[in-house]
N, C-alpha and C positions, 0 to 999 in steps of 0.2 A: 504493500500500500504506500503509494507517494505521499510526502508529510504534505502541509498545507504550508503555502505561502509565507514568507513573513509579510506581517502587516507594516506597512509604513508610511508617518507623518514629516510632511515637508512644513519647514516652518522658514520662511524667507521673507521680507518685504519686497523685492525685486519678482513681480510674476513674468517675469522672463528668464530667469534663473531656476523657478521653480519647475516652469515647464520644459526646460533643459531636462533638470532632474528626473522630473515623472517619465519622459522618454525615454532616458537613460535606465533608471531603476527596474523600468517596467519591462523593460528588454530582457531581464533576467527571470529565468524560469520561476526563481524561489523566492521571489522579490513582489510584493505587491502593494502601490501607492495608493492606499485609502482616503486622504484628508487629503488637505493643506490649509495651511495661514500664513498671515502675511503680518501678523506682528507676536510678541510674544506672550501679551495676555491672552491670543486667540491661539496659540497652543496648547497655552498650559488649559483652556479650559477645553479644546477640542480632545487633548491627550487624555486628559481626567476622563469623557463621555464617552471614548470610545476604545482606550487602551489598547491604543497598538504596542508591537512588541518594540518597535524601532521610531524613536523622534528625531530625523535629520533637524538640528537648529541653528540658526546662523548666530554666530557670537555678537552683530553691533546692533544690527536692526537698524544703519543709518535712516530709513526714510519712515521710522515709525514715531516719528516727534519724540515727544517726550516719555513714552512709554518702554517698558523695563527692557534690559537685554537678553541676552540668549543667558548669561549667567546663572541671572536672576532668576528665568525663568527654567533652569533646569533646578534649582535653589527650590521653588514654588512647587515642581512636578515632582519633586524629591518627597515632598509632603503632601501629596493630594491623589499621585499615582507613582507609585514605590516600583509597580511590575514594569515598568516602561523606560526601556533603553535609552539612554539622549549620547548621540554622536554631533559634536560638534563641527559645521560646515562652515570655514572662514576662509578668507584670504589671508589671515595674519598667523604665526608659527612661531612669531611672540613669547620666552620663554614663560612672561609673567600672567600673560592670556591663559596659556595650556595651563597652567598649576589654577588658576581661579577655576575655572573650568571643572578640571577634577575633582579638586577639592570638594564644589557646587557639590559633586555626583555624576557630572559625564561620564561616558563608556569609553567614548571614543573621541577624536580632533583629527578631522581631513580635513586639506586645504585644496577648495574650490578649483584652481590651475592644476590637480594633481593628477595623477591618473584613473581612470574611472577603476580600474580593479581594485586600487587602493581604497576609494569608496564603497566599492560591494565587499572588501573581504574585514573595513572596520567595522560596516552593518551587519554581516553576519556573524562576527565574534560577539560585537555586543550583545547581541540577542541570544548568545551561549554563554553568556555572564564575565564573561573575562573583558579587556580593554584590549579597545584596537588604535592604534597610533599612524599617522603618517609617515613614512621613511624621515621625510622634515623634521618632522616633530621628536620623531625618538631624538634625531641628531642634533637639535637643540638642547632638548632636555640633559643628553650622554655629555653635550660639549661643555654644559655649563655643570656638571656634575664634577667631571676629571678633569678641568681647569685647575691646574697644579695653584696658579694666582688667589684663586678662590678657596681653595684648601688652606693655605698659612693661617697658623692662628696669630693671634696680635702677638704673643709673645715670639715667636716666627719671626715676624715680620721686623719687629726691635731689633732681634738678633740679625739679622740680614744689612738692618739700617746704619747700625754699629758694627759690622763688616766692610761696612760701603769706607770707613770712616779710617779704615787701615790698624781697628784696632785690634788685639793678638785675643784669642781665646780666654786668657784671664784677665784682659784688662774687660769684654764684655759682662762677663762673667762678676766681675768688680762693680760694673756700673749697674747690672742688674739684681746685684743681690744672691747672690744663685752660684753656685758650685761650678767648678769648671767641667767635671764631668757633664755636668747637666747640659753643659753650653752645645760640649760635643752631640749631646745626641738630637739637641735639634738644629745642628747641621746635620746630622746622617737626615735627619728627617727630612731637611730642606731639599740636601740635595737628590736626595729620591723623588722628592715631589716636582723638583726641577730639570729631573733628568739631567745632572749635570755631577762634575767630580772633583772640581776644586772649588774653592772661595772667588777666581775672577769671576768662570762662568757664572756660576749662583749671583753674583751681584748684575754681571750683564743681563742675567738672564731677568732678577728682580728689576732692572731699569726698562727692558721691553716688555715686561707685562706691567710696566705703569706702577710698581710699588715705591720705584723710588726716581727720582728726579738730579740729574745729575747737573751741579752751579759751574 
């Protein structure tokens, strides 16, 4: 016995975008576009009265005045219909968008220019309860994860800053209060996080990632 379709709500302000989608979506066997709306009060309340399994929602809602966004309104659908998947369909890949987003309760975040399989294969994870990401999106999310720069803790970052400065392992270690052993092992830290294996590199390297500023 063939399963049944998934059911699916397009939530966009742009109805030429939405009718991309429906074409699109509907092209696929296991795919089926029930609704649509065009702002995101009229999702969340379409989502609520007919619960489909899948909410494609667009993150800004530019042409819906002043009413709430895709956030929000997966925020509201989070509360009112719990069974109902929300994939995020945006043009922005935004690292501070995707995390709002999720946070909200999305499944998933494709980005509108992407490839449509990209789009059929984060509607269908979603609707099997896991999170579906854009190839984009992972690689924002991974970049800004293993960003060595982003990693240093302030005490890192002191020690690095008093490296810049030519001083020797115990005179940091003097200025900071702190053992000289200690010193050492947040340079092994450093330079792990830096990929790098002396004190120039680590400093050149803190000067290209904007930690330190050279007069």
């Amino acid at each position: 016995m063939t399963a049944a379709p998934l059911r699916l709500l397009i939530a966009d302000d742009h109805a030429v975008v939405r009718a991309g989608l429906r074409a699109l979506l509907d092209g696929e066997p296991d795919l089926d576009v029930i609704a649509e709306a065009g702002s995101g009060e009229e999702a969340v309340r379409l989502a609520a009265q007919l619960t489909p399994d899948v909410a494609l929602m667009d993150l800004r809602f530019a042409g819906a005045g002043s009413g709430i966004d895709g956030v929000e309104a997966v925020r509201r659908l989070a509360a009112r219909a719990p069974g109902v998947a929300v994939v995020m369909l945006t043009s922005y890949a935004g690292r501070a968008d995707v995390v709002r987003a999720l946070e909200a309760g999305a499944r998933g975040y494709v980005l509108k220019a992407g490839a449509p399989e990209e789009l059929f294969q984060a509607v269908r994870t979603a609707a099997g309860g896991s999170v579906g990401l854009a190839s984009e999106v992972v690689g924002e999310l991974v970049g800004q994860v293993v960003d060595p720069a982003r990693e240093l803790t302030q005490r890192e970052v002191e020690v690095v800053r008093l490296m810049a400065e030519g001083r020797s392992n115990r005179a940091i270690a003097e200025a900071l209060f702190l053992s000289e052993a200690t010193i050492k092992t947040h340079l092994v830290r450093i330079y792990r996080k830096f990929k790098v294996d002396n004190r120039a590199a680590a400093v050149s390297e803190a000067v290209r990632r904007g930690l330190l500023e050279l007069t």
